[in-house]
N, C-alpha and C positions, 0 to 999 in steps of 0.2 A: 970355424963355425960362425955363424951368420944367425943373427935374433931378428925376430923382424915380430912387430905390433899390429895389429888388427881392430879395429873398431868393427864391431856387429852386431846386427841385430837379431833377435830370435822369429821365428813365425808361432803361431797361436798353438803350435804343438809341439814349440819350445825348441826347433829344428833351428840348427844356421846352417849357412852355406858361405864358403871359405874358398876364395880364388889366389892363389898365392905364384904372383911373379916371382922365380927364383934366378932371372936371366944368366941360368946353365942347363943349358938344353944337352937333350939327351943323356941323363945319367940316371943314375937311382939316387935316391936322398930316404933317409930317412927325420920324419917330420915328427917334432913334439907337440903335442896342443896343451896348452894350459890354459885355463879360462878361470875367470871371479868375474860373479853379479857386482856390477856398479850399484854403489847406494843408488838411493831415487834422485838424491841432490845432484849427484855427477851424471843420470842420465840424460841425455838431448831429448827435448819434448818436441812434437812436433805443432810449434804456436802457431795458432790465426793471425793474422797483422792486425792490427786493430783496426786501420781503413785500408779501406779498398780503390786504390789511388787510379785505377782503371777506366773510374764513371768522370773522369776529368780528362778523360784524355780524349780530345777530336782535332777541329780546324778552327783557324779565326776567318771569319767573312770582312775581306776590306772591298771596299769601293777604290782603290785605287792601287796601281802595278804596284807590285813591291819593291821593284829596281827603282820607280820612278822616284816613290816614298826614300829609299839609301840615298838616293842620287842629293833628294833636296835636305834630310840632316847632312849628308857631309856639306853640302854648301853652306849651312847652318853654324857650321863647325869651322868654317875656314880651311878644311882642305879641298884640295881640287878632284874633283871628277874626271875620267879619262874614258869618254863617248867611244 
């Protein structure tokens, strides 16, 4: 006998839906359901993030190649560049 755990959610009319990998195919199984409501403490809430880290995300505008720009820190740096 094999126990196996399920986290789920209910829908607004208190329905779940339950997909249960048992990797033995082709048999008959007979299946227990046992369920208990989580306090509210232990339920997953679904949070906002508190920023929206999106409105930073683009490009930088250089005036100059960016190889060219590596090329001259590493010279800066004391290792050698390989043209």
């Amino acid at each position: 006998m094999k126990t196996l755990k399920i986290h789920t959610k209910t829908d607004n009319k208190g329905k779940a839906t339950i997909y249960v990998d048992t990797s033995i195919p082709d048999s008959e199984l007979d299946l227990i359901v046992q369920f208990e409501e989580l306090p509210k403490s232990l339920q997953v809430s679904e949070k906002k993030p508190k920023y929206d880290l999106y409105e930073f995300v683009g490009k930088i505008k250089w005036d100059i190649n960016p190889l060219e720009y590596q090329k001259k820190l590493r010279g800066e740096w004391g290792m050698p560049c390989n043209d």
